[in-house]
C-alpha positions as CSV (number, residue, x, y, z in Angstrom):
1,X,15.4,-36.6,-9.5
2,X,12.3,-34.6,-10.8
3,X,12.6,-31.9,-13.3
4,X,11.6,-28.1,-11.4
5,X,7.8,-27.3,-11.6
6,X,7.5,-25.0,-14.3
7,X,5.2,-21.5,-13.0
8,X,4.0,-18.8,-15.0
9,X,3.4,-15.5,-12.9
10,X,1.3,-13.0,-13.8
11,X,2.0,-9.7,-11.7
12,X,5.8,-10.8,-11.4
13,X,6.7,-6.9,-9.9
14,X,3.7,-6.5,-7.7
15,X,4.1,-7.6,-3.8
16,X,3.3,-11.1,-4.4
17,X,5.2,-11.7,-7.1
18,X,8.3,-10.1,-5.6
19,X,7.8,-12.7,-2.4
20,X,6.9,-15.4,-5.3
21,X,9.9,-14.9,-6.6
22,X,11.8,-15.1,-3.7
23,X,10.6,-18.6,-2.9
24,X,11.5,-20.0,-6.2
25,X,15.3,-18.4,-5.4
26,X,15.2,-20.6,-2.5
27,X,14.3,-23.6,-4.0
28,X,15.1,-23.5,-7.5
29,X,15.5,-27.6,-7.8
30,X,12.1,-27.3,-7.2
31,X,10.8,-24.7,-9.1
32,X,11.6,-22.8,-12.8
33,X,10.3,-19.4,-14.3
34,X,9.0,-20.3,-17.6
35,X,7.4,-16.9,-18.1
36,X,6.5,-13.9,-16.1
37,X,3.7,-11.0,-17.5
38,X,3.1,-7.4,-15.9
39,X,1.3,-4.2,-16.6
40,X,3.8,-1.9,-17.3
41,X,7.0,-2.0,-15.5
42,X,9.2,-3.6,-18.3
43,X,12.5,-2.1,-16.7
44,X,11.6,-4.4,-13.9
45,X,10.7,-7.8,-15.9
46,X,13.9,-7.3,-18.0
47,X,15.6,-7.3,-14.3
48,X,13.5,-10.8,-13.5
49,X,14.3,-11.9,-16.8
50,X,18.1,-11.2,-16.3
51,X,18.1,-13.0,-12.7
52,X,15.9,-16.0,-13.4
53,X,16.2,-16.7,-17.0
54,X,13.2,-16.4,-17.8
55,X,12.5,-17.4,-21.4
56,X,8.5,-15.7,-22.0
57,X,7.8,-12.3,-20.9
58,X,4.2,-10.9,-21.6
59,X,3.5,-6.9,-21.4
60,X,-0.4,-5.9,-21.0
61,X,0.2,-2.3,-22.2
62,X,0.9,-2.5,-25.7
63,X,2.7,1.3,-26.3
64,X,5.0,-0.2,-22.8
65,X,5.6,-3.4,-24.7
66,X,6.5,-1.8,-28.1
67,X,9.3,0.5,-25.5
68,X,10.5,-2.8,-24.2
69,X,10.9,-4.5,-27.2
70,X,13.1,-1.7,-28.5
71,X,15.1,-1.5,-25.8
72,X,17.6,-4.2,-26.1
73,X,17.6,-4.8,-22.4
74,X,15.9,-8.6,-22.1
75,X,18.2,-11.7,-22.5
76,X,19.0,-12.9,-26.2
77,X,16.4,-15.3,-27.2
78,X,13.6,-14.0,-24.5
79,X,10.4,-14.2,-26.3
80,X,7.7,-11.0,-25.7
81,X,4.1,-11.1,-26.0
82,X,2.1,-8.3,-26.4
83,X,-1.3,-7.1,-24.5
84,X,-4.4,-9.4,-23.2
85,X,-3.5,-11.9,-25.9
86,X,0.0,-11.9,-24.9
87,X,-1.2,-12.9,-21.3
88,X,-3.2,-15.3,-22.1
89,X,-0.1,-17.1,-24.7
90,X,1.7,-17.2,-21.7
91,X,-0.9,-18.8,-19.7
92,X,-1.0,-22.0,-21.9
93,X,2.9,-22.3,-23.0
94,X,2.9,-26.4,-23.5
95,X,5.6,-26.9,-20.8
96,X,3.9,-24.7,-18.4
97,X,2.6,-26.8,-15.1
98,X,1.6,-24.1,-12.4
99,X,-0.3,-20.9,-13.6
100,X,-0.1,-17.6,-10.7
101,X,-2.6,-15.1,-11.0
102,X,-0.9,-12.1,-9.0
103,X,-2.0,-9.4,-10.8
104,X,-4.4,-7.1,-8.4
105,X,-8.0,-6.8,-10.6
106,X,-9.7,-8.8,-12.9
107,X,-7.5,-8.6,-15.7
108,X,-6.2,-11.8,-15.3
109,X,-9.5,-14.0,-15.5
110,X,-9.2,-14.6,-19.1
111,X,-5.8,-15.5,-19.3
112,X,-6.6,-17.7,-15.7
113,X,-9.7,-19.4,-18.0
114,X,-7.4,-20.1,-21.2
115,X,-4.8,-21.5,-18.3
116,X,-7.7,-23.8,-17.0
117,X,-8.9,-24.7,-20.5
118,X,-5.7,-26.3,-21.1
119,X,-5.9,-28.4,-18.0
120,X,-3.2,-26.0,-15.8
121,X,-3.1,-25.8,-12.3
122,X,-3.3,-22.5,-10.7
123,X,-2.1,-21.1,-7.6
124,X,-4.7,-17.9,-7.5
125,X,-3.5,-14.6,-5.9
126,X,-6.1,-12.8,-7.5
127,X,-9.4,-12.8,-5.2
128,X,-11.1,-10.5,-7.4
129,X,-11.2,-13.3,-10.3
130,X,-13.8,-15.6,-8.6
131,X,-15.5,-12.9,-7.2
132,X,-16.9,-11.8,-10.4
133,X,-16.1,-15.3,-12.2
134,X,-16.5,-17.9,-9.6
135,X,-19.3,-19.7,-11.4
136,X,-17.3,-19.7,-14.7
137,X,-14.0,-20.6,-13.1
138,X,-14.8,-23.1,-11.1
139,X,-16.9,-25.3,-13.6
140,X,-14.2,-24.7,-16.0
141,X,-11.1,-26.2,-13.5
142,X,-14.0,-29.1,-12.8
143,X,-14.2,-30.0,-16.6
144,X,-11.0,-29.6,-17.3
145,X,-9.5,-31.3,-13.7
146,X,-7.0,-28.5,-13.0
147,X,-6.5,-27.5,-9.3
148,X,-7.7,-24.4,-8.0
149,X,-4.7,-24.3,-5.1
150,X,-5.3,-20.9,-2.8
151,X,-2.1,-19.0,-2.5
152,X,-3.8,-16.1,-0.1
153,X,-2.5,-16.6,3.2
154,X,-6.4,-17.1,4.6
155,X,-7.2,-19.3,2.0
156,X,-3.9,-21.3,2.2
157,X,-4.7,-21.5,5.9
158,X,-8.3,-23.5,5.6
159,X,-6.9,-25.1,2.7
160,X,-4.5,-26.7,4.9
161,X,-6.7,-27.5,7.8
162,X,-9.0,-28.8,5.4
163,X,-6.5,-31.6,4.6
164,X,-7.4,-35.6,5.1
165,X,-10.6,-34.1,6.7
166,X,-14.3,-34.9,5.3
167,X,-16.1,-32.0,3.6
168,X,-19.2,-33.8,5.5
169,X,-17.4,-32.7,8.7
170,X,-17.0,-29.1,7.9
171,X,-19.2,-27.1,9.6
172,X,-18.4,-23.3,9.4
173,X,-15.0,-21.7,7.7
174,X,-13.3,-18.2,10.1
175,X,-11.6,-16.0,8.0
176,X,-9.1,-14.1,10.1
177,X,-8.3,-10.5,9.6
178,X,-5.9,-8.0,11.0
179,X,-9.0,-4.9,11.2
180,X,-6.5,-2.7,9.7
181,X,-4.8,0.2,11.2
182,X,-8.3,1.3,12.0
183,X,-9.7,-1.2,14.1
184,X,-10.2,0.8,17.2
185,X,-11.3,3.7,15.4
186,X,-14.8,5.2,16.6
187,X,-17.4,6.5,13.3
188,X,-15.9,10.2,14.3
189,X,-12.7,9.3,13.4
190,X,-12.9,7.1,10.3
191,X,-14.6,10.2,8.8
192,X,-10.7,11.6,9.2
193,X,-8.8,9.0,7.5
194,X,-6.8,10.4,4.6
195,X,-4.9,8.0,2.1
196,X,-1.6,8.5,3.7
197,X,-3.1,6.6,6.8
198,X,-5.1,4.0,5.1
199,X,-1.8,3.1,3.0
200,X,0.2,2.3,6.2
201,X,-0.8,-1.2,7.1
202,X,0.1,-2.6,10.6
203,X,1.4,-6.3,9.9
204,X,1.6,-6.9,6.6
205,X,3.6,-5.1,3.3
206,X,1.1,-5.0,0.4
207,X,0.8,-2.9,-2.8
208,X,-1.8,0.4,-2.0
209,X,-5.1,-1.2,-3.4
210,X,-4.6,-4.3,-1.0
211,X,-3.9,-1.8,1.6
212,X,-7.2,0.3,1.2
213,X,-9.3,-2.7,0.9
214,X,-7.3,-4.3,4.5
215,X,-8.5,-0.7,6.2
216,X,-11.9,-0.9,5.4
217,X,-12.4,-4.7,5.7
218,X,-13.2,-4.9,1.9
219,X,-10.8,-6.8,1.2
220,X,-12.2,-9.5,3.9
221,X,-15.3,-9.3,2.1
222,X,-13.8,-10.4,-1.1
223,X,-12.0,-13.1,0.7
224,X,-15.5,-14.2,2.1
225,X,-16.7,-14.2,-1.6
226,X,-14.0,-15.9,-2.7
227,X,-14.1,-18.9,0.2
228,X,-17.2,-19.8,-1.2
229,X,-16.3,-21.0,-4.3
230,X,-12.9,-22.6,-3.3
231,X,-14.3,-24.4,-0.6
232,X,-18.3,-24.6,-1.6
233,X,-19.7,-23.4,1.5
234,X,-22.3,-20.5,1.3
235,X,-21.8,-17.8,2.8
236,X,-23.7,-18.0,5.6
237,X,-21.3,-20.6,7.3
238,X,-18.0,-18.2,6.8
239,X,-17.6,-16.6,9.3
240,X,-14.7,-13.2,10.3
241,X,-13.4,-12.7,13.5
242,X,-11.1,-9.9,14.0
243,X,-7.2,-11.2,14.9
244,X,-4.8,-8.3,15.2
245,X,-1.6,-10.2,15.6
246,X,-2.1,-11.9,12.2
247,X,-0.3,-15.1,12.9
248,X,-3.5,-17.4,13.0
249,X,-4.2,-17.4,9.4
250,X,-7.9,-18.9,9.3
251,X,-9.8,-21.7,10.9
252,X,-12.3,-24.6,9.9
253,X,-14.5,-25.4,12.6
254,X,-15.9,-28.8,12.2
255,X,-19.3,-30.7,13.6
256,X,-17.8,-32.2,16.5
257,X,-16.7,-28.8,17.8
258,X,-13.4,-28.9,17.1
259,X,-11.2,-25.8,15.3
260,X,-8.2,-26.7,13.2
261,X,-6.2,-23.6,12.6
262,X,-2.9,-22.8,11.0
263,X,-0.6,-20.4,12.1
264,X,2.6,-18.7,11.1
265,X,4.1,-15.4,11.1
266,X,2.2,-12.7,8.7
267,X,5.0,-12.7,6.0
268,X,3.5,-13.7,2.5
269,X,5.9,-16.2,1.3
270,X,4.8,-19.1,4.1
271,X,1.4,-19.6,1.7
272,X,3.0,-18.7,-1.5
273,X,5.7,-21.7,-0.9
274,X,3.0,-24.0,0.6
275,X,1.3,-23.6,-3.0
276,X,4.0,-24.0,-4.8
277,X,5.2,-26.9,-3.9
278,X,2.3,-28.9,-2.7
279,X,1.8,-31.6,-1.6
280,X,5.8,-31.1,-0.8
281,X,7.6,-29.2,1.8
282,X,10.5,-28.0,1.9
283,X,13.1,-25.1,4.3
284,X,10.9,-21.8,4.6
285,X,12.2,-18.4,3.2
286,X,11.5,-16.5,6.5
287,X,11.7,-17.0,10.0
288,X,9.0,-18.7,11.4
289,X,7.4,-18.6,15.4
290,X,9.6,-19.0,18.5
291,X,7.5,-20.4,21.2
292,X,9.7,-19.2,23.6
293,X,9.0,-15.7,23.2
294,X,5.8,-14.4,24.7
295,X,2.7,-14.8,22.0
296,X,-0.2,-13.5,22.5
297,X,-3.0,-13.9,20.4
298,X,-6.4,-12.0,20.3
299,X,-10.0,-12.7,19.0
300,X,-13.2,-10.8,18.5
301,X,-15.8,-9.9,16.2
302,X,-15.8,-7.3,13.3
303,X,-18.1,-4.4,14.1
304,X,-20.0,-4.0,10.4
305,X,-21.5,-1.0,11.5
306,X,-17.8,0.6,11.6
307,X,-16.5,-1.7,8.4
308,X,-20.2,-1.6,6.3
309,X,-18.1,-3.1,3.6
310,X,-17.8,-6.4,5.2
311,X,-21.5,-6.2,5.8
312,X,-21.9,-5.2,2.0
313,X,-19.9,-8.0,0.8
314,X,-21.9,-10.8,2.9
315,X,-24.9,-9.4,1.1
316,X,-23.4,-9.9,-2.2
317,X,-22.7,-13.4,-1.8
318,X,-26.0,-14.5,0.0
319,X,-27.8,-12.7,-3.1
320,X,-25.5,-13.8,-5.8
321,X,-25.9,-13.3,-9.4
322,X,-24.0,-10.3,-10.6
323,X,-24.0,-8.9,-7.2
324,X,-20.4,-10.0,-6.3
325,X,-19.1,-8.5,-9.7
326,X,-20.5,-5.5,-8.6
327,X,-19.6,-5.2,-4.8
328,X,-16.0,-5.7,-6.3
329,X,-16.3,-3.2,-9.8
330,X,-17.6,-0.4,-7.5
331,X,-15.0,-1.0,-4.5
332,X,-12.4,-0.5,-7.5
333,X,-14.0,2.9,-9.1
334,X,-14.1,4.1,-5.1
335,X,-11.1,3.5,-4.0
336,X,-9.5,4.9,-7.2
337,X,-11.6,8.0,-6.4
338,X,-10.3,7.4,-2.8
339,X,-6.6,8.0,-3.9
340,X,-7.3,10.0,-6.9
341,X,-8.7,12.9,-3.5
342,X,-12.6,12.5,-5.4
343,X,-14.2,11.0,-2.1
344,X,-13.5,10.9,1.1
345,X,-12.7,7.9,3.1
346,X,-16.4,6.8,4.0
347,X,-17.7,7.6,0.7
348,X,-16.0,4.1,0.0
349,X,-19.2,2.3,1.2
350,X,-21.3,4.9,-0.2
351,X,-20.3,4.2,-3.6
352,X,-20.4,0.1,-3.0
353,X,-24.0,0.3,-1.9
354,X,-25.5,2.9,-3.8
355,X,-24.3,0.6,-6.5
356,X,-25.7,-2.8,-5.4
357,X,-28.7,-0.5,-4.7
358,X,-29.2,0.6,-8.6
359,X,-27.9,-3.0,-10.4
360,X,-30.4,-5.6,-11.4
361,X,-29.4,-8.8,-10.2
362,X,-29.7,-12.1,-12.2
363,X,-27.9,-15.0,-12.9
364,X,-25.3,-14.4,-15.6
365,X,-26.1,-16.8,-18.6
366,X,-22.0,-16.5,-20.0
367,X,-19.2,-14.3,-19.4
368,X,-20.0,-11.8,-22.0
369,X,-23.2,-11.2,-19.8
370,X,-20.8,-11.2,-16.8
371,X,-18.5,-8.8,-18.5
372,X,-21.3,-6.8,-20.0
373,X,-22.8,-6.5,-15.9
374,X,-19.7,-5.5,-14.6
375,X,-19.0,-2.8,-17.1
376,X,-22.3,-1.2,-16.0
377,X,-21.9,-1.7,-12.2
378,X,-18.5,0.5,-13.1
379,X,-20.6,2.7,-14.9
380,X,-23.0,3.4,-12.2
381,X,-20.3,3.6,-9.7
382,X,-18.4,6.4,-11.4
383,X,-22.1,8.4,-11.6
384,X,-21.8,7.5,-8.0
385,X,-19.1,9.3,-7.2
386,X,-19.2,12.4,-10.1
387,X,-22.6,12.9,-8.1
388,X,-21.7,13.4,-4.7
389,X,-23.2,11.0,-2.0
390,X,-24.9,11.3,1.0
391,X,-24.2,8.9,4.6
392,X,-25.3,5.2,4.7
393,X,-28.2,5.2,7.7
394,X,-27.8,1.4,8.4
């Protein structure tokens, strides 16, 4: 019998890691914790630690980790690592086979390019680091041969239908997407959304910047952005149409007509176990469909006049560049503003395109220049927002 896959997991007490987690309970012949990283919740990685025994822990915030460190509360002989470079030891541990970005941002594409450097696979959770990285990441996993295996459930989805199919026969890729708790909304009353609403999500349980981004489609946008460079399709052939029962997870439409799509209830651990394991399968945490219950399932397009971030996000990736980088940097400074009661709810948008408005696009000759462009697209976004803004016309 094989040895358990050995996973580092970076975000181990947001929502996916909590459902990750989960899914290596169930199967833990299969699978084995070699280290788990977070920002700042060390009470909560000492618990992991405890449960799973977990060997490596790495703590971004350094004053958090210096707390944890004193605190006597992590296993004897658990190892902690300190900061970015802590993440990023973790990331290339020797033993370590299967690499989960799951922490909500960007501050995991260093530590997910260190991972890739030394030839790791990586189950990516973390849409937002080939959105501004996908050129870098994806010629880096190419060089190196690691797999880039999508663990977001949309992503998962065409993954799978994508299987023992020709990439010749691919003709367009349908994201799915719930349309939030605000899908039948009219203009009038978006302008009345407060953070309380946007933060309660109809299907699925997600931490509050997932949530935001689900209401005002941004968050399909990144996926869009992000199906691009897992799948090398431009964006012009990826398509959205609006599915409110969340149970068909995406679609690949293919030349002869015909739609593959794979379904399954909106619970985050079907994708998250599909990853990793694959190419094996195993018993399912949850509860899947009964077919002999009634199931209805609904289809129609999103309305980007309602959801201008999805229509924001399309531009991005058709003009490329840094554009992406900063369709994603300025969604984060507004909907920090969002919760933080700076903006209201349609400001959102307001910020995103008065941004892409004021960047100068170009083709990013390294990271540093990537890095360098996405510090000033946050820059630009918070004079944005300090300045007041006026409604999009489009």
């Amino acid at each position: 019998m094989s040895s358990p896959k050995k996973i580092v997991l970076l975000g181990a007490t947001g929502s996916i890691g909590e459902n990750t987690l989960r899914v290596v309970a169930k199967h833990p012949d299969k699978l084995e914790l070699l280290a788990i990283a977070g920002r700042r919740r060390w009470r909560d990685l000492a618990r992991i630690a405890r449960e799973f025994n977990v060997p490596h822990v790495a703590i971004y915030d350094e004053a958090v980790c210096a707390e944890a460190r004193a605190s006597g509360e992590f296993p004897a002989g658990t190892k902690l690592y300190c900061g970015l470079e802590g993440l990023i030891a973790v990331s290339v541990l020797g033993e370590a086979q299967l690499v989960v970005p799951a922490i909500v941002g960007t501050l995991s594409l260093k530590p997910t390019l260190a991972a890739l450097e030394k030839g790791k696979d990586i189950a990516l959770a973390s849409k937002e680091i080939l959105v501004l990285a996908g050129k870098f990441v994806m010629e880096t996993a190419s060089r190196s041969g690691s797999r880039m295996l999508p663990l977001d459930s949309e992503h998962n989805a065409i993954f799978q239908c994508l299987q023992g199919e020709r990439k010749v026969d691919v003709d367009r890729l349908i994201l799915t997407a719930s349309g939030g708790p605000f899908r039948d909304f009219s203009r009038e009353q978006m302008a009345t959304v407060t953070k309380e609403m946007a933060l309660k999500h109809p299907n699925w349980d997600m931490g509050p910047k997932i949530t935001i981004d689900s209401s005002t489609m941004a968050n399909k946008g990144l996926e869009l952005i992000e199906a691009r460079w897992l799948f090398d399709l431009p964006a012009d052939r990826i398509d959205v149409t609006i599915h409110p029962q969340s149970i068909v997870h995406s679609m690949v439409q293919y030349v002869d007509g015909s739609i593959l799509a794979q379904l399954c209830p909106p619970v985050m651990t079907f994708a998250i176990q599909h990853t990793l394991l694959y190419p094996e399968r195993a018993a399912g945490v949850d509860a899947t469909l009964d077919f002999s219950q009634l199931l209805n399932l609904e289809f129609r397009p999103p309305d980007e006049v309602q959801f201008p971030c999805l229509r924001l996000a399309r531009e991005a990736a058709l003009a490329g560049g840094i554009a992406t980088g900063a369709f994603n940097a300025a969604n984060e400074i507004a909907v920090e503003a969002f919760v933080a009661d700076r903006i209201g709810y349609l400001d959102i948008p307001r910020v995103i395109e008065r941004t892409l408005e004021s960047i100068s696009n170009h083709d990013p000759d390294n990271l540093d220049d990537l890095l360098a462009a996405d510090a000033e697209a946050r820059r630009i976004a918070g004079e944005k927002v300090a300045a007041g803004l006026t409604p999009i016309t489009k």
